[in-house]
N, C-alpha and C positions, 0 to 999 in steps of 0.2 A: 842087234842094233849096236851102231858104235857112235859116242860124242867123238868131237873134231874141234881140238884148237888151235891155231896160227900163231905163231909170236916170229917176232925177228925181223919185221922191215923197218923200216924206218929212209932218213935221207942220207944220201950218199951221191957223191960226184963222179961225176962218165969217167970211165975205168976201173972205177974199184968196182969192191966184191960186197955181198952180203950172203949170209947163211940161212934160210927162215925155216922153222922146224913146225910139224904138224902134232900134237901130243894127240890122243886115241886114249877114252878109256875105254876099259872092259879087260878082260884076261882072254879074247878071242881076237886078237889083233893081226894074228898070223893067214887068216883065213880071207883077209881083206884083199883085192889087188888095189892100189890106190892110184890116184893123180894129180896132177898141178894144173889150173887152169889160171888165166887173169881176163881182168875186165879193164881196158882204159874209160876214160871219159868218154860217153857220145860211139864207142865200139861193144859191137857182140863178145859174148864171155868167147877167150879159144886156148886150145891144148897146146901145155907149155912140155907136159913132161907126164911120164908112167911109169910105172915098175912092176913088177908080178909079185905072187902073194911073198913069195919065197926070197924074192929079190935078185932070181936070177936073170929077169929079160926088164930093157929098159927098153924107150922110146921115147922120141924128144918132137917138137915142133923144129923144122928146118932151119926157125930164123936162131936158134941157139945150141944147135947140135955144137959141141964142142968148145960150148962156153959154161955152160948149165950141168950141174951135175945130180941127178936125184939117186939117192939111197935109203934105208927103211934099216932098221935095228928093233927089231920084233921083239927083243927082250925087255926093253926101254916102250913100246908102244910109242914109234917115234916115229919120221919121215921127213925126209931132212930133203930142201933145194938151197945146193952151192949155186949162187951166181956168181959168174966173173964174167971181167972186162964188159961191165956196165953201161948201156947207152939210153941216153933220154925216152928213148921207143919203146924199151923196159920198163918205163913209169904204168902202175897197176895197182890194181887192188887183187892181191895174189891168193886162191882158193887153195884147199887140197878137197880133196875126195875120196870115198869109199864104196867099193861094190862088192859083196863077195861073190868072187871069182878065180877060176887058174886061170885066166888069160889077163893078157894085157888089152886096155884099152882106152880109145882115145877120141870116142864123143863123149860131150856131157853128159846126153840123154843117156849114156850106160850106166852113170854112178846114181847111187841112190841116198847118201849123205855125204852129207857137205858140212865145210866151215863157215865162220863167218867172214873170214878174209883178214889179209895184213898188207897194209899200204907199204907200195915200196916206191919211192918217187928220185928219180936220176936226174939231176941239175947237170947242165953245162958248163 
């Protein structure tokens, strides 16, 4: 079993960045594959981002390949989403996840703990 906590949204204006980190406890964090999902208002939860247990395979939702960065630092029990270049449509309530797994994945129905979420809201 692993807890799961968000911190790092908050508001920010179209273009910029924010960083939001997922803490993990336990001493078994390495064995997690994890992911990013969010939920807007009145929209289904959906797959923002993945990473494998190891850190070597990522996987992105298309509307932010190459904006969005996720990385995992196993030593730290951490899980880190860079966002840049910010747009309103980005506005969320942004989860992370845990399944253990060696694969990557990118339905919800695969993870089996969650966070509680960190609001991250993009003004024009």
């Amino acid at each position: 079993q692993v807890q799961l906590v968000e911190s790092g949204g908050g508001l920010v204006q179209a273009g910029g960045s924010l960083r939001l980190s997922c803490a993990a406890s336990g001493r078994t964090f390495s064995i997690y594959a994890m992911g990013w999902f969010r939920q807007a208002p009145g929209k289904e939860r959906e797959f923002v981002a993945a990473i494998s247990r190891s850190g070597g395979r990522t996987d992105y939702a298309d509307s932010v390949k190459g904006l969005f960065t996720i990385s995992r630092d196993n030593a730290k029990n951490t899980v880190y989403l860079q966002m840049n270049s910010l747009k309103p449509e980005d506005t969320a309530v942004y989860y992370c996840a845990a399944v253990v797994s060696g694969m990557i994945l990118t339905k919800d129905n695969n993870y089996d703990y969650w966070g509680q979420g960190t609001q991250v809201t993009v003004s024009s």
